[in-house]
C-alpha positions in Angstrom: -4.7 -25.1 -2.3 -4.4 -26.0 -6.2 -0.9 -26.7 -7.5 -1.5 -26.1 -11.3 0.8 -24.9 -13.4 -0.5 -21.4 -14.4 0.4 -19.8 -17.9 3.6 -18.5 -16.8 5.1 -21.6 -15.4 4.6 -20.8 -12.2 2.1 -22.8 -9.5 -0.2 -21.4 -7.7 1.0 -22.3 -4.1 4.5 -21.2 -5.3 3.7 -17.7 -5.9 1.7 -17.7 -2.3 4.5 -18.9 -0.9 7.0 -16.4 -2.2 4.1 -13.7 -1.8 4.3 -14.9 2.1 7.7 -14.9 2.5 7.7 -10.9 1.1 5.1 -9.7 4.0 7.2 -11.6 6.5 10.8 -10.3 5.2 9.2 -7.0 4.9 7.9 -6.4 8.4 4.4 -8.2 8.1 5.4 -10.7 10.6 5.3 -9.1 14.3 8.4 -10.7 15.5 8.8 -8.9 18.8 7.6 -9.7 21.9 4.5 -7.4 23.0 6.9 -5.7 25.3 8.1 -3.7 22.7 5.1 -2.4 21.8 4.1 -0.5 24.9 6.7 2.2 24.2 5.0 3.5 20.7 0.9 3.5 21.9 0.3 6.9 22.3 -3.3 6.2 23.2 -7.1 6.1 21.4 -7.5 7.9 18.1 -10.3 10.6 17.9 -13.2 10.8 15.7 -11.4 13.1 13.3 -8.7 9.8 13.0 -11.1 7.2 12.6 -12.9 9.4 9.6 -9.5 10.0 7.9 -8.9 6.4 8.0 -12.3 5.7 6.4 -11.3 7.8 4.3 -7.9 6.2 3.2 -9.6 2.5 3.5 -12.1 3.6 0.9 -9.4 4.9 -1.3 -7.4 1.9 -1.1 -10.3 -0.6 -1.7 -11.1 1.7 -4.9 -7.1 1.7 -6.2 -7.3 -2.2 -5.8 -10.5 -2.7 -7.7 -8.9 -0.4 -10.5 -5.5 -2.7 -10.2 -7.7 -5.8 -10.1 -9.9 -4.6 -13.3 -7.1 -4.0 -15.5 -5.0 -6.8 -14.8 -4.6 -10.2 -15.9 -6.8 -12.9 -14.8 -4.0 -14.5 -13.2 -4.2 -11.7 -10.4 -7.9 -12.3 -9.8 -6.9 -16.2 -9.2 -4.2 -15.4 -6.9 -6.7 -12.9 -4.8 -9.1 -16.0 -4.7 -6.6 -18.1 -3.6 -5.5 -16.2 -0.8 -9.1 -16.0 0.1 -9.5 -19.5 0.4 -6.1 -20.0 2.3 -7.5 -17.4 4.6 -10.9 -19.1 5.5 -11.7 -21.8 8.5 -10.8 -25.1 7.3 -11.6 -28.2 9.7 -9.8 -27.9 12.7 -8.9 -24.7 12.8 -11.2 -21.9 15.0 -13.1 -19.8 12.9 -12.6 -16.0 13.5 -15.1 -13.8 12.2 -12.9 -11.0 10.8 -10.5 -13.1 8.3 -14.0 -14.7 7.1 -15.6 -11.2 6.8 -12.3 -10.1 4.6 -12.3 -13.0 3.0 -15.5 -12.9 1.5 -14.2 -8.6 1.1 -11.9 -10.5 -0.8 -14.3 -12.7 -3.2 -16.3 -9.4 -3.3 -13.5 -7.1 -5.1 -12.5 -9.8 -7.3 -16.4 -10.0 -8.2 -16.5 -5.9 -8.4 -13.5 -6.2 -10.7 -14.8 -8.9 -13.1 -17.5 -6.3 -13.5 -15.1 -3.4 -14.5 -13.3 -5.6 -17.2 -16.5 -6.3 -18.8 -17.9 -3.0 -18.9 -14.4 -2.0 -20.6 -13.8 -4.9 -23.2 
C-alpha cells in the first residue's frame, strides 16, 4: 500500500487506517459470537424484498458516483486504494466476491472520472 504524503499531509495508509478503525468502532466489526445472531433471523426475504433492495443498491451506487464525481481527486485515490487492499495478494485465498467488488470499485472511480470531465 503506498505511504506518500498526500496534499494534505496526511499518508495514504494513515487515513485507511483511521477509516478502518471508524467501521470497527462503529459496529462494522461482527464482534459476537454467532450465537447471538440466531435470535434476530426472522427467516428468507421475498421477491418484493429482494427488488426493494435492488432498488436501494442502485440508488446508493448512483449517490456514490455523484459523491465521487464532485469530489477531490484525493477521494478517487483513497477508493483505489481500498480496492487494492481488498484484492488477493500472494498467500492469501482468493474469494470471488471482494474481487468482483473490487473491480465494482475501480469501476465507479472510472464512472466518476467520466462525470468530472463531462462537467469541467
Amino acid at each position: 500500500m503506498p505511504t506518500e504524503k498526500r496534499e494534505n499531509g496526511h499518508s495514504g495508509s494513515a487515513r485507511h487506517d483511521r477509516a478502518i478503525g471508524r467501521w470497527e468502532n462503529e459496529g462494522g466489526k461482527a464482534v459476537s459470537s454467532s450465537s447471538n445472531f440466531g435470535s434476530s433471523v426472522v427467516g428468507e426475504i421475498g421477491d418484493v424484498e429482494t427488488g426493494h433492495l435492488r432498488i436501494r443498491l442502485i440508488t446508493l451506487e448512483n449517490v456514490v458516483l455523484a459523491l465521487l464525481a464532485g469530489a477531490p481527486e484525493s477521494q478517487s485515490d483513497l477508493v483505489l486504494e481500498m480496492a487494492d487492499y481488498i484484492s488477493p495478494r500472494p498467500g492469501f485465498t482468493p474469494h470471488r466476491m471482494t474481487i468482483e467488488a473490487a473491480g465494482q470499485m475501480r469501476a465507479l472511480v472510472d464512472r466518476a472520472a467520466h462525470y468530472k470531465a463531462d462537467g469541467a
